[in-house]
C-alpha positions in Angstrom: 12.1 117.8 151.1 11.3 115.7 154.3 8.1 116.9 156.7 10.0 117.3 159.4 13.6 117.7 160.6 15.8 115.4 161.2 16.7 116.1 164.6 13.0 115.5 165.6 13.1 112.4 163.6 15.9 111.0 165.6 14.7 112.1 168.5 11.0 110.4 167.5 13.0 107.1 167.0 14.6 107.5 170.4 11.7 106.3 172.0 10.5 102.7 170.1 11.2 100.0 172.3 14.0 97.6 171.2 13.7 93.7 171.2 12.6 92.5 174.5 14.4 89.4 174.0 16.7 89.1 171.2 17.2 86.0 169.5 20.9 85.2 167.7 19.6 82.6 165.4 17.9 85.9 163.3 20.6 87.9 164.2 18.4 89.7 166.1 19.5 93.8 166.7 17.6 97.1 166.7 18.0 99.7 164.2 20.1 102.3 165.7 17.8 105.8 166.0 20.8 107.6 164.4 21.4 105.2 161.7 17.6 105.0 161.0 17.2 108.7 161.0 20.2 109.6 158.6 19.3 106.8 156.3 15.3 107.6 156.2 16.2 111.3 156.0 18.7 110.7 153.1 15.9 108.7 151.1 13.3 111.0 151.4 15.7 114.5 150.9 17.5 113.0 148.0 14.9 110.6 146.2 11.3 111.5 147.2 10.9 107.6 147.4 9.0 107.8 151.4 6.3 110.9 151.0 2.6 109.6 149.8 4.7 106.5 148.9 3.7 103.0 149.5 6.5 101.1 151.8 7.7 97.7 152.8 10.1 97.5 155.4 11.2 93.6 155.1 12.6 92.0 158.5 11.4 95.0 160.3 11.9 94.0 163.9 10.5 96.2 166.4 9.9 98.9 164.1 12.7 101.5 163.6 12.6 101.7 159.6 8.6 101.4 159.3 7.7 104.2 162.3 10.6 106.8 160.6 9.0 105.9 157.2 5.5 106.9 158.3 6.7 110.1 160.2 8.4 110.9 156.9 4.9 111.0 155.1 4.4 107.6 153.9 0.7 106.7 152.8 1.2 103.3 154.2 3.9 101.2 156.0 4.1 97.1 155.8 6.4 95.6 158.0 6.7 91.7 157.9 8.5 90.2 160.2 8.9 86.5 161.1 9.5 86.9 164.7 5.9 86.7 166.9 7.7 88.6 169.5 9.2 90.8 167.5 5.6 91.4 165.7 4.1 92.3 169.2 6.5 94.9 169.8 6.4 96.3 166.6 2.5 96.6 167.0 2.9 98.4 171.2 5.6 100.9 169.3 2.9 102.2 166.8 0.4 102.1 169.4 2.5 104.3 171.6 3.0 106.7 168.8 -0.5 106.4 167.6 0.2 105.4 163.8 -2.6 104.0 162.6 -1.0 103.6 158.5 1.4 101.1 159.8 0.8 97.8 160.0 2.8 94.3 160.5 2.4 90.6 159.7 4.5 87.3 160.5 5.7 85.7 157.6 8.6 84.4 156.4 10.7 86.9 154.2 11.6 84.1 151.8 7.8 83.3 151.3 6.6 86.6 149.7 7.4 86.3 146.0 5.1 83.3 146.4 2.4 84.2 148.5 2.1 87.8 146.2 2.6 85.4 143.2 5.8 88.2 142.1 3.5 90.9 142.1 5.3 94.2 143.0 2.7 95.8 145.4 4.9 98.5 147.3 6.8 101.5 145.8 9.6 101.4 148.1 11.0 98.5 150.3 13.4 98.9 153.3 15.9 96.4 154.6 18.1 96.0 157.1 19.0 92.3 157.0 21.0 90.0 158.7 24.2 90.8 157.8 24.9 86.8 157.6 27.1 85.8 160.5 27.4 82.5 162.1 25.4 80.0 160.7 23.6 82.4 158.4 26.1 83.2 155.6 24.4 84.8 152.6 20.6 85.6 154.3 21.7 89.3 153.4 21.9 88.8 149.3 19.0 87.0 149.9 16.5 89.4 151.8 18.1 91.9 148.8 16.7 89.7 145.5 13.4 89.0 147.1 13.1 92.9 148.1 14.3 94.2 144.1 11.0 91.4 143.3 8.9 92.9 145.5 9.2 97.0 144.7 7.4 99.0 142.3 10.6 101.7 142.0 13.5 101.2 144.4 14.8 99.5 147.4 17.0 100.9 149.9 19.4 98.6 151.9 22.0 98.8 154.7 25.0 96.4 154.1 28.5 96.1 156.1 30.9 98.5 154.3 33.3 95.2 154.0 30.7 93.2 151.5 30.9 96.3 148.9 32.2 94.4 146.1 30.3 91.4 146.6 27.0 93.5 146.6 28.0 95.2 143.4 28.8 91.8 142.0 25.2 90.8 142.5 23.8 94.2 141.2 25.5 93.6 138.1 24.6 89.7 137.8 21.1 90.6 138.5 21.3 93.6 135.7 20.2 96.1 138.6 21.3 99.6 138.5 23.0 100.2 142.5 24.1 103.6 144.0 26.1 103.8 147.4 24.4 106.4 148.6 26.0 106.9 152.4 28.3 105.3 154.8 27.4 105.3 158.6 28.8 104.2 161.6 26.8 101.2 163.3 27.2 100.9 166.6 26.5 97.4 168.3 25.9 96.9 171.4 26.7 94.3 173.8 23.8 91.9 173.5 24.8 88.3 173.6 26.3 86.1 176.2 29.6 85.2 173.7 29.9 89.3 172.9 33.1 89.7 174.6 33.2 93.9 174.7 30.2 96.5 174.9 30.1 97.5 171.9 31.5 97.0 168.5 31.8 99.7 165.9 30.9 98.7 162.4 30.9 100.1 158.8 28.0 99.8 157.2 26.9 101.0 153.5 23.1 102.5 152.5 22.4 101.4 148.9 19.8 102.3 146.6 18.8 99.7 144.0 16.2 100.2 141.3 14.0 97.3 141.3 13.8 94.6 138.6 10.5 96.0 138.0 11.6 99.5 136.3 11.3 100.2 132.6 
């Protein structure tokens, strides 16, 4: 069960503020409130894994995933982020909707294992990486392995719908169980200079993974 419906979620997530100034080096685009609200609504209806539940929302930009986990009854919401500006926005979104078991720090992704010396502190983590265009082929797998480190019970991650079997490859390789749970339309919009048309309409896939840290 989810504490509210999902129409109010999305309409909730309508109002966060998206990047003020996206950067292409990170890849840098907002959550879309319909894709954030189907996916959230889908974790909590089908696996109880937001409610009372610990989360970390890895890469978490302004703030879509972290803000729809905490109105769907998470204890406590970590975003880390490695983008200041992004960090500030993140921070004037929860402000605005007065959320005060969210939180955010700037670090590096790739630094966590380390700094948490492996320690899985989070029952659920979130991710929507880069999906590894241009110069940064791969960052997705890699946001993935350092997210099925960090989670006590499962992670949850949106990939393009044309990396399927690669990302299946790696759940077996890393001897993770991995459930395609939904597809969803992802709508980008025009938001850099060398974007040629408005918008571009992309599959993506939301996967459940049980973390390395199960059984």
């Amino acid at each position: 069960m989810a504490c509210i419906k999902l129409k109010h979620l999305e309409e909730y997530l309508q109002t966060v503020n998206d990047f003020k100034d996206p950067k292409v080096r990170l890849e840098q685009y907002q959550t879309p409130p319909h894709i954030a609200s189907q996916a959230l609504y889908a974790i909590q209806t089908k696996y109880a894994d937001l409610e009372k539940r610990m989360v970390l929302d890895l890469g978490c930009g302004p703030g879509m995933l972290s803000i729809g986990a905490a109105l769907l009854g998470a204890d406590y919401v970590l975003g880390v982020e490695i983008d200041p500006d992004a960090v500030d926005e993140f921070r004037n979104n929860c402000d605005e909707m007065e959320l005060d078991n969210v939180d955010c720090c700037q670090v590096n992704v790739m630094n966590l294992p380390a700094l948490w010396h492996g320690k899985p502190l989070f029952d659920t983590v979130l991710l929507n990486p880069p999906f590894g265009t241009k110069k940064n082929s791969g960052v997705d797998v890699a946001f993935l392995n350092v997210a099925l480190t960090l989670a006590r019970s499962a992670v949850y991650s949106l990939h393009k719908s044309a990396t399927r079997e690669h990302i299946k490859k790696k759940a077996q390789e890393w001897n993770v169980r991995a459930i395609q749970i939904a597809q969803l339309r992802y709508n980008l919009p025009q938001t850099y200079k060398f974007h040629r048309r408005p918008n571009v309409d992309v599959a993506v896939d939301l996967w459940r993974f049980e973390s390395k840290n199960c059984g």
